[in-house]
C-alpha positions, 0 to 999 in steps of 0.5 A, spaced: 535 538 797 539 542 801 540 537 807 544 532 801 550 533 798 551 535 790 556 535 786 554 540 781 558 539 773 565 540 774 569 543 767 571 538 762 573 536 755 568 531 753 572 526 748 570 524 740 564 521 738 565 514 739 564 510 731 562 503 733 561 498 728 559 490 728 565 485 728 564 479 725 569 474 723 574 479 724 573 485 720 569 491 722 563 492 719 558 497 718 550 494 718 547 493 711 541 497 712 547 502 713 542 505 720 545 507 726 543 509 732 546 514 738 546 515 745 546 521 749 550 521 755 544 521 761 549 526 765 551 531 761 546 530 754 551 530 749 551 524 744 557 520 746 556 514 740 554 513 734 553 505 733 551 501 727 543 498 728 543 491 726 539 487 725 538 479 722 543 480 717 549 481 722 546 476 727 545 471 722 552 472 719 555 472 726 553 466 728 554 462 723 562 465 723 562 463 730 560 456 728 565 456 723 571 457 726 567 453 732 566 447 728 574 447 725 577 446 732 582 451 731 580 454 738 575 449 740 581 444 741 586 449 742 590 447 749 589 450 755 595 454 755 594 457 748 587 460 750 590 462 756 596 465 753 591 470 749 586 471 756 592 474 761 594 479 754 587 481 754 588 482 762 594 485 760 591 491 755 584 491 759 589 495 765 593 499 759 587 501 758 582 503 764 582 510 763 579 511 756 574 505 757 571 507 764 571 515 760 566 511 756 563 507 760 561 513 765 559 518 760 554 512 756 552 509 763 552 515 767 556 512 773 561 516 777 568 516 774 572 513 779 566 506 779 567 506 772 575 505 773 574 501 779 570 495 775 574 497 768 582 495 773 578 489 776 575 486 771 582 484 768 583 479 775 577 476 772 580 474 765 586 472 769 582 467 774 578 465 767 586 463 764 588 458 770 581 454 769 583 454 762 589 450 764 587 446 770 579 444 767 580 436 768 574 430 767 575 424 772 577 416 770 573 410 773 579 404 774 573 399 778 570 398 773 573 391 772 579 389 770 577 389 763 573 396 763 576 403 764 572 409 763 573 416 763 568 422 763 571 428 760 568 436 759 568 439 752 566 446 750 558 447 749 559 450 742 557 456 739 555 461 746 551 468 745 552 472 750 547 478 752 549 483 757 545 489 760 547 498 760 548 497 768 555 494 768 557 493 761 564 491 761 563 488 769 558 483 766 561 481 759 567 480 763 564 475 768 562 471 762 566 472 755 573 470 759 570 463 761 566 461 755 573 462 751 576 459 757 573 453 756 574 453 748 567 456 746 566 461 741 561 466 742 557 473 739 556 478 744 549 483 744 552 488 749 544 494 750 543 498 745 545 504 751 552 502 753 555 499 746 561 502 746 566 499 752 565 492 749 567 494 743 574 496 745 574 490 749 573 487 742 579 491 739 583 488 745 581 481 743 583 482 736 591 486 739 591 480 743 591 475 738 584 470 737 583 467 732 578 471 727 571 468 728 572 467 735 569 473 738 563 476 735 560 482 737 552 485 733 549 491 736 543 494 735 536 491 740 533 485 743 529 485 736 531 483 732 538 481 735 538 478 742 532 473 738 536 471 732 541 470 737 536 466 742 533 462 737 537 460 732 539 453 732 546 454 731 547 457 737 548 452 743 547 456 750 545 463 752 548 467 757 544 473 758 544 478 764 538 483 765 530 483 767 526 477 769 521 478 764 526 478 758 529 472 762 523 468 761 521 470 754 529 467 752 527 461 756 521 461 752 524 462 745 529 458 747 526 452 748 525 450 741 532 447 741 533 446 747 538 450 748 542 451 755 540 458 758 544 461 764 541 466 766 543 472 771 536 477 772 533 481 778 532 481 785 530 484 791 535 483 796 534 485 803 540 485 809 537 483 816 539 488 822 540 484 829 540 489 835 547 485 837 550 488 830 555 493 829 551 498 827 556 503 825 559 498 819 551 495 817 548 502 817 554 504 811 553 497 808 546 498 807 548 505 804 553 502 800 548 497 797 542 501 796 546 507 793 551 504 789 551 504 781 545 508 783 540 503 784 540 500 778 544 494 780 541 487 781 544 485 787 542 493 790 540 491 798 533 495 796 530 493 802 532 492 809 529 488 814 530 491 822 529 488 829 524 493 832 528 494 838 533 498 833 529 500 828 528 507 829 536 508 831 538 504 825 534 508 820 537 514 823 543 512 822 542 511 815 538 517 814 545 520 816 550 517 812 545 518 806 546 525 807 554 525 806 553 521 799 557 525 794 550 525 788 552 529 782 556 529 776 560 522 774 565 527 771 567 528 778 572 523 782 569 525 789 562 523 786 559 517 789 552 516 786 552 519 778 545 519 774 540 515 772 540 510 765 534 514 762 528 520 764 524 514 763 526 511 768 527 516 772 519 517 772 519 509 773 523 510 780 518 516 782 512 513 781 513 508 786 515 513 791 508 516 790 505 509 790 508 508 796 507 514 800 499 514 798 498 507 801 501 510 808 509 508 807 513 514 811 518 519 806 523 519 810 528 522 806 528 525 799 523 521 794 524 526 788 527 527 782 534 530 784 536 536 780 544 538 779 547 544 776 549 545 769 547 537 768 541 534 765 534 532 769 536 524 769 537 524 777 534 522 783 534 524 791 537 518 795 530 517 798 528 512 805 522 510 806 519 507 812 512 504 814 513 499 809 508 493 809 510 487 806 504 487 800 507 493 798 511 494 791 516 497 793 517 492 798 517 487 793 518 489 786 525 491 783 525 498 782 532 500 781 534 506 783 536 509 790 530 508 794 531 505 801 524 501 804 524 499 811 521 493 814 521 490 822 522 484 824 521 481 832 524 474 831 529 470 827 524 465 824 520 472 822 526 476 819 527 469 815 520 468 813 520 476 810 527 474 807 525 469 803 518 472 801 520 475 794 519 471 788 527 473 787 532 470 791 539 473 788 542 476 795 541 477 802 545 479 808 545 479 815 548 483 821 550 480 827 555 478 833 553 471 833 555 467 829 549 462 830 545 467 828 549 468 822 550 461 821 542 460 821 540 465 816 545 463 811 543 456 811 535 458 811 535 464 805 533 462 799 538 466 796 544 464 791 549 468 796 549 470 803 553 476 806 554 476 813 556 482 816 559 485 810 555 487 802 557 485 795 564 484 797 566 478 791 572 475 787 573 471 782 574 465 785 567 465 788 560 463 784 555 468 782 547 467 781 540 467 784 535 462 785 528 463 785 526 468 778 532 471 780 535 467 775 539 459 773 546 457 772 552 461 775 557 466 773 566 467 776 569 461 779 569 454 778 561 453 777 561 459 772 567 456 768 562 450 768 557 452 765 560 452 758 562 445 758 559 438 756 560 432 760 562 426 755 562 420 757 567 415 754 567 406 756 572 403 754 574 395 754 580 392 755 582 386 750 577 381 747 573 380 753 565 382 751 561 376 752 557 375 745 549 377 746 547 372 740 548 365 742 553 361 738 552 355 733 
């Protein structure tokens, strides 16, 4: 370990347990049950929050709130302007208030300070681009119809939506959907993991300061059973938005299938970035150190694999192994730190041991490939690990493993390197490296992948949508598509004057 860089603990004051509770039609509530549960921070140890553990009673009560005041009309038809007017205030307190929820957010998730306060500042551009769609959203009028027809086709929210996040970017991902759906004048519950529960409760807290009407926005906490089943099942509720693995994914689009429910989904991947030799090299090799170390890994658009022209393949895996080198692994406390730890020790273990498959079946260690240790903080780490000789059959190679661990692959042609892209059963991401436009243009057109990124990696904004193809996922989230996926399209005929011709003959 010491030709990588750590951060070791640095001195700090670890804030007051966070007490969370429901919210439900506004009020705050402990569980019946009276159960709660904690979380440990996976850098440091100590319990960060104590949450109440709900269960049917609360989702069941959540739901039918948000039903209530859905079915009332007093958001659902609300106009445009006065569901933006609360969206930009929400903007406004999300960057009042970046410091204490990033602190929350990296103690429960164990990223780096200075990520958590990144995405926390950032996510507010989202609720003010979900705001202008609130106002600008608009059906379509058909005038040829025939001088006695007109008709018009207009876009009404779904209903009733639960929202369903994951631990890795809690309040990045709830900010992706939960400003859209009440843009588009939809009522919702949210189920953030039972691992990072806190920062969507203060987002809660900042909905309420902002002024939505109770019964609006809805939060449950507790597990995917009994919670996320109640929410995916129930026949009150009109869409899921969930976020997290394929194999959860499919099982809400089992469950949910009873009620025909709409379902977007947003689940893994196994996203590559193709190197050409005429690239810049300098630029990808960071980029691909970029994409596979950030957040740890444990990110669904992480570039866990790369695929190199063999005529670069050895001087490219150098680089990267340099730079890999200078990444700041170690405390999230510390704001020069670049790779925090690991969400769970089981994890951890489940990162490992596909390092070790990997290495017996004849795939070459390169770097790292052990659990990391940092001074004066827990063992939830790991060494930022590349691995090549890596086959294609390989789990590593295909298979989301989620964590800091780098496999290589080698490619000769174009049509080659393509054909390795879209061998994977996800298709989320894909990148490509070179200074020829053509190039460029081919493979983003051929990758079987919802975004392509040329010459660059994970750079996105509001305006542009969000989703995968394949078993990475349907349905999209941000820009105008994501904003979308929360409406109903009604079409409405109409007859202008007394000119139906009758369909029974008259006497």
């Amino acid at each position: 370990m010491k030709d990588i860089t750590i951060n070791p603990a640095i001195p700090f004051e670890l804030p007051p347990l966070f007490e969370g509770r429901h919210l439900i039609d506004g009020r705050w509530q402990n569980s019946a049950s009276g159960e709660t549960f904690e979380r440990r921070s996976p850098s440091h140890g100590h319990i960060v929050s104590r949450s109440a553990l709900g269960g049917e009673a609360e989702a069941e009560a959540a739901i039918q709130a948000a039903r209530k005041v859905f079915d009332s009309g007093d958001w659902s038809r609300a106009s445009g302007k006065e569901r933006a007017t609360v969206l930009l205030k929400v903007a406004d307190l999300i960057e009042q208030n970046v410091d204490r929820i990033a602190l929350i957010e990296t103690l429960e998730s164990g990223k780096p300070i200075s990520q958590s306060k990144g995405e926390v500042g950032g996510a507010a551009d989202l609720w003010r681009y979900a705001a202008s769609l609130a106002r600008s959203t608009h059906g379509d009028s058909h005038n040829t119809l025939g001088s006695d027809m007109m008709g018009v086709v207009l876009k009404e929210p779904i209903g009733v939506v639960s929202i369903i996040t994951p631990w890795n970017f809690p309040f990045w991902i709830l900010s992706q959907k939960l400003p859209f759906a009440l843009g588009a004048g939809c009522t919702v519950v949210v189920k953030p993991s039972e691992m990072t529960p806190s920062t969507t409760l203060i987002l809660a807290e900042l909905l309420v300061e902002a002024g939505l009407p109770s019964g609006v926005c809805n939060v449950v906490l507790g597990y995917g059973v009994p919670v996320g089943s109640v929410m995916s099942s129930h026949d009150s509720v009109d869409m899921i938005s969930f976020t997290g693995s394929t194999a959860v994914g499919k099982t809400i689009s089992a469950v949910a299938s009873d009620t025909l429910k709409k379902v977007a989904l947003e689940l893994g991947g196994k996203n590559p970035q193709v190197i050409f030799p005429d690239a810049d090299l300098n630029a990808a090799a960071d980029a691909v150190v970029f994409g596979v170390y950030f957040n740890v890994g444990q990110c669904c658009n992480s570039s866990s694999r790369i695929i190199v022209h063999e005529d670069i393949a050895d001087e490219f895996r150098e680089r990267v192994i340099a730079l890999s080198r200078k990444v700041k692994f170690g405390d999230p406390l510390d704001p020069t730190t670049q790779v925090g730890a690991i969400v769970t020790s089981e994890h951890n273990s489940k990162i490992d041991a596909y390092v070790k498959q990997a290495q017996a079946s004849g795939a070459t260690i390169d770097l790292g490939g052990e659990p990391l240790e940092v001074e004066g903080l827990s063992a939830q780490f790991y060494q930022p690990t590349v691995i090549s000789n890596v086959s294609p059959d390989m789990p590593i190679a295909r298979d989301e493993v989620f964590g800091p661990v780098l496999s290589v692959l080698t490619f000769k042609t174009l049509d080659e390197a393509i054909a390795l892209t879209n061998d994977s059963a996800y298709g989320l991401s894909a990148g490509v490296w070179s200074e020829n436009v053509h190039t460029c243009l081919e493979f983003a057109r051929r990758a079987e992948a919802g975004t392509v990124w040329t010459n660059t990696w994970m750079d996105g904004f509001p305006e542009v949508a969000f989703g995968g193809v394949k078993q990475s996922g349907q349905g999209r989230e941000i820009g105008r598509y994501g904003f979308e996926e929360f409406f109903e399209v009604k079409s409405v005929v109409m007859r202008v004057g007394n000119s139906r011709v009758p369909w029974v003959p008259h006497d």
